[in-house]
C-alpha positions in Angstrom: 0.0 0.0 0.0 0.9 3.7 -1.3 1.1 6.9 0.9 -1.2 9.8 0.6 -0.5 13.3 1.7 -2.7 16.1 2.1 -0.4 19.2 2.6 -0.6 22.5 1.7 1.8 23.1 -1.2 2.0 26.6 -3.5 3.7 24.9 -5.9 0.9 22.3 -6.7 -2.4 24.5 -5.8 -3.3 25.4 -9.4 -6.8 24.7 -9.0 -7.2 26.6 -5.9 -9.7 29.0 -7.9 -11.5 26.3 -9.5 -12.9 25.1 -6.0 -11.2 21.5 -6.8 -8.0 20.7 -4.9 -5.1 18.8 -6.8 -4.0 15.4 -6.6 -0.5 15.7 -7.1 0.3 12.5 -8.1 -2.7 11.6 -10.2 -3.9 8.1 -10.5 -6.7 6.3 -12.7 -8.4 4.4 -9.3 -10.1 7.2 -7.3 -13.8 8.0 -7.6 -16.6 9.4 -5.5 -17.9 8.0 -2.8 -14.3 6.8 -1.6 -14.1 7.6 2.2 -11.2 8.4 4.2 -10.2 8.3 7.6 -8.1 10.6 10.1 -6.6 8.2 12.4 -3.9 11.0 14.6 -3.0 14.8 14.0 -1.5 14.8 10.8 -2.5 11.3 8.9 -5.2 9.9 7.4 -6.5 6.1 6.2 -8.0 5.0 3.1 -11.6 3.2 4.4 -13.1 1.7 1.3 -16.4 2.4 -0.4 -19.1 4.4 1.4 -21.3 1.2 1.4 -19.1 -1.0 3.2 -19.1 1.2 6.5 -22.7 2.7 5.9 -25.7 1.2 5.2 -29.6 2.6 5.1 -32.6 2.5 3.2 -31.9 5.0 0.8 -30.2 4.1 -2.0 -26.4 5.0 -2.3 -26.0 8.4 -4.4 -25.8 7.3 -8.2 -22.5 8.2 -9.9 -22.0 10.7 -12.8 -19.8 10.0 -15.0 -17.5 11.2 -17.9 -19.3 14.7 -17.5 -17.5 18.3 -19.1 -15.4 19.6 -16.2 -16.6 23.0 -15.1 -15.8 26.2 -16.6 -12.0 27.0 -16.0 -10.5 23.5 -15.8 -9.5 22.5 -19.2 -6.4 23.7 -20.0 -5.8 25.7 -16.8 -1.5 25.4 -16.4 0.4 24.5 -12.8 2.9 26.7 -11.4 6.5 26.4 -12.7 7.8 23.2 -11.1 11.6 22.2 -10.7 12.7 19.9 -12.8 13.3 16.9 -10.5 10.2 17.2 -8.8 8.1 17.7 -11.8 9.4 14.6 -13.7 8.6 12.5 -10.5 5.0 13.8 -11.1 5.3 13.0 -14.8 6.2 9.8 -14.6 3.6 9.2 -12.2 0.9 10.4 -14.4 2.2 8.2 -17.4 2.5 5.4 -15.0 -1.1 5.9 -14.1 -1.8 7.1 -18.1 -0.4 3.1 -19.1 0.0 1.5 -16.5 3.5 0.7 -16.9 6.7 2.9 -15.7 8.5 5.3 -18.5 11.4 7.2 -17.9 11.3 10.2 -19.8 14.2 12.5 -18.4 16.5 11.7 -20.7 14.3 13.7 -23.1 14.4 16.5 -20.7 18.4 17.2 -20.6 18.5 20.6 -20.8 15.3 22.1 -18.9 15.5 23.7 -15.5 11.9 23.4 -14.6 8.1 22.5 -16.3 4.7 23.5 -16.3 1.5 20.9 -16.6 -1.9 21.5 -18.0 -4.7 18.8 -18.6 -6.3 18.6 -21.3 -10.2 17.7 -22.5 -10.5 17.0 -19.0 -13.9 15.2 -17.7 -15.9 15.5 -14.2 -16.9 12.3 -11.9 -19.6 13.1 -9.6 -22.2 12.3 -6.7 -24.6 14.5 -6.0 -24.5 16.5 -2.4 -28.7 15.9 -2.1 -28.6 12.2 -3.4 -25.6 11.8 -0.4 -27.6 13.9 2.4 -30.6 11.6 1.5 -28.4 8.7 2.1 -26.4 9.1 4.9 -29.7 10.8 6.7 -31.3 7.4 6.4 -28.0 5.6 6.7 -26.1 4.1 10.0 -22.0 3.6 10.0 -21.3 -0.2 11.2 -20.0 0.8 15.0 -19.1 -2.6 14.7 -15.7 -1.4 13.2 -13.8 0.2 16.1 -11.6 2.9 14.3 -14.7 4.0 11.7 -16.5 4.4 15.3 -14.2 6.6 16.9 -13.1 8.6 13.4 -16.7 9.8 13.6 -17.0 10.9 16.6 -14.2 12.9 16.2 -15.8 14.6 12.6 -12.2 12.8 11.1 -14.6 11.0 8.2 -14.4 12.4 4.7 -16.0 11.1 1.5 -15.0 12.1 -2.2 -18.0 13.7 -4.0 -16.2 15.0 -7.0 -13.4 14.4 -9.2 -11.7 15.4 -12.5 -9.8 13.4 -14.7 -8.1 13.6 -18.3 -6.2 11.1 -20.8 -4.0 14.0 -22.1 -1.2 16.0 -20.1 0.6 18.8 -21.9 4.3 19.6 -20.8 5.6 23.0 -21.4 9.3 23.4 -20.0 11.6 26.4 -19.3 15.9 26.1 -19.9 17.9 28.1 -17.6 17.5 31.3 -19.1 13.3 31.4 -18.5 12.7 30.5 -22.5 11.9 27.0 -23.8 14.1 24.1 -23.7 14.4 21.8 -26.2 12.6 18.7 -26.0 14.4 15.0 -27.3 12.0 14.4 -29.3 13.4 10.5 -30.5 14.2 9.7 -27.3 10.8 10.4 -25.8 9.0 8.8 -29.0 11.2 5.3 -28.6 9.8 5.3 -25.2 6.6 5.8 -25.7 5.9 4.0 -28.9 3.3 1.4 -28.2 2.5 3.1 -25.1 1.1 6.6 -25.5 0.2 8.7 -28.0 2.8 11.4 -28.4 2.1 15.3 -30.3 5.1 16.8 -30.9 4.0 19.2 -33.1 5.3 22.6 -30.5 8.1 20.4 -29.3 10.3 23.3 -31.2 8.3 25.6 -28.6 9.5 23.6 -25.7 6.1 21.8 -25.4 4.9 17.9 -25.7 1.3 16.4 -25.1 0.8 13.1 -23.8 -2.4 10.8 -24.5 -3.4 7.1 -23.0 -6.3 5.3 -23.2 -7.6 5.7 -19.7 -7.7 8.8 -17.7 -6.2 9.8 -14.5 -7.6 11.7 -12.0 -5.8 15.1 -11.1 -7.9 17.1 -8.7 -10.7 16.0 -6.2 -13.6 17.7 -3.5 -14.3 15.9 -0.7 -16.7 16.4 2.1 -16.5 15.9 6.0 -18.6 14.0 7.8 -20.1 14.5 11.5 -22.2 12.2 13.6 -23.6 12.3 16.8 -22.4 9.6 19.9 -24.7 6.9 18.0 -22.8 6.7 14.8 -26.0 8.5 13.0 -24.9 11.1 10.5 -25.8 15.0 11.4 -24.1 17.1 8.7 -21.1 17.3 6.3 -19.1 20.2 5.1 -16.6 20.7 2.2 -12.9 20.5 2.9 -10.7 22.8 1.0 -7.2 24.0 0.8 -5.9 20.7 0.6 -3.6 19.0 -1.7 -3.6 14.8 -2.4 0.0 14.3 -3.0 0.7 10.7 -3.2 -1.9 7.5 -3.3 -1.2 3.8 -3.9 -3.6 1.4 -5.0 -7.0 1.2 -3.9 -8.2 -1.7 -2.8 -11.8 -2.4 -0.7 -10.2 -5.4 1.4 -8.3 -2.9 2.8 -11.4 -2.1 5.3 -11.1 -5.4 6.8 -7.5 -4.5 7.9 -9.0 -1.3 10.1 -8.9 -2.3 13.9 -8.2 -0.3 17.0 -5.1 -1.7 17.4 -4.0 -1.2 14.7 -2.4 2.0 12.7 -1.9 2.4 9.2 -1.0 5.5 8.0 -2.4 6.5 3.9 -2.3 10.1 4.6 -0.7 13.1 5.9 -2.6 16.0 7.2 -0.7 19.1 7.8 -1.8 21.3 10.4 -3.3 23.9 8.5 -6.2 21.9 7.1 -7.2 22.4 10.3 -8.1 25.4 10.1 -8.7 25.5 6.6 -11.9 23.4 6.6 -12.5 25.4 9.5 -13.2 28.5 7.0 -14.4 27.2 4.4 -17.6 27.7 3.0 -20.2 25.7 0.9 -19.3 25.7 -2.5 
């Protein structure tokens, strides 16, 4: 099992105006619905599905899929990364893009640092009614010990939203602020078989890559209270968060939730905190 972080980073809040917060390290496997727990002050551990620690006799909220992101997504560019961290990320996303590692720096040789943007990106969704009119008829199993506790602490969130893409532009910057040449051959041997590969601006300093499945790159996510009978009260959104790392998901993982047991998925700085504290419905 992966590591995921939640941690306020400048360098990777790009979608802070969009109301969606960004999944560093994007991966194909996350969806709405997924729930996480807070388990100490700064981490957090992936639950499972909402139907395997809640049940009721509404239905679960239906998912909506493959929907046109919102106005302002498609397109919209990252802050200037350094190189070294941004080609972690970029191999991440075409691991995640073909399942498969590809180690592409060698077609980066001469570029100090690199912007990403997604493109024809496409919204998952549950609706906020359809998830109120579950968990209000719902009860969480108080049968599992840690879900038990992590709700009467408010330390419950749920996914309701996410936004994915198959295609990832990279636009880099050489030492002297302009574009840096891409290797093109080198990044096309690689690829070939693998991802689709424009290199039409390359000259520009700028490649897109395409796979077949899409990743997802930015998430909202709501928190859930309770009352001292695991019965669900209210939720709010959480914001100012970023989702920097996350390994595979898998719903057996519930089973390995005890209250002896920890097993740290996420890291929650301080700051969220107080950042869910402020925020306001979106």
């Amino acid at each position: 099992m992966g590591f995921l972080f939640f941690r306020s980073n400048p360098n990777v809040t790009f979608l802070k105006n969009t109301g969606y917060n960004v999944v560093s390290l994007p991966r194909a496997d996350l969806k709405p619905s997924n729930t996480l727990l807070r388990t100490g002050k700064h981490e957090l551990t992936y639950l499972g599905s909402l139907d395997t620690i809640a049940t009721g006799t509404n239905a679960m909220p239906p998912l909506s899929t493959d929907n046109v992101a919102p106005s302002g997504i498609n397109g919209t560019q990252s802050s200037s990364l350094d190189l070294k961290v941004g080609l972690s990320i970029l191999g991440n996303i075409l691991k995640a893009l073909t399942g498969t590692s590809l180690d592409v720096n060698a077609g980066f040789k001469n570029t100090k640092s690199v912007t990403f943007a997604y493109q024809d990106v496409l919204e998952d969704h549950i609706d906020l009614d359809k998830l109120d009119k579950f968990l209000s008829s719902s009860k969480f199993d108080e049968n599992l010990n840690t879900v038990r506790s992590g709700l009467t602490a408010g330390d419950v969130f749920i996914l309701t939203s996410t936004i994915k893409s198959k295609s990832v532009t990279v636009k880099t910057q050489g030492q002297d602020g302009t574009s840096a040449g891409i290797e093109v051959p080198v990044i096309q041997n690689i690829a070939s078989g693998k991802l689709n590969v424009d290199v039409s601006k390359a000259s520009q300093g700028e490649i897109t890559f395409t796979g077949s499945t899409p990743v997802v790159f930015g998430f909202k996510a709501v928190q859930v209270f309770t009352n001292q009978d695991a019965k669900y009260t209210i939720f709010k959104p959480a914001s100012g968060v970023v989702l920097e790392r996350v390994g595979g998901i898998q719903d057996e993982d519930l089973a390995l939730l005890n209250s002896e047991m920890e097993s740290p998925f996420l890291d929650l700085e301080e700051e969220q905190a107080a950042a869910q504290g402020a925020s306001s419905p979106r």
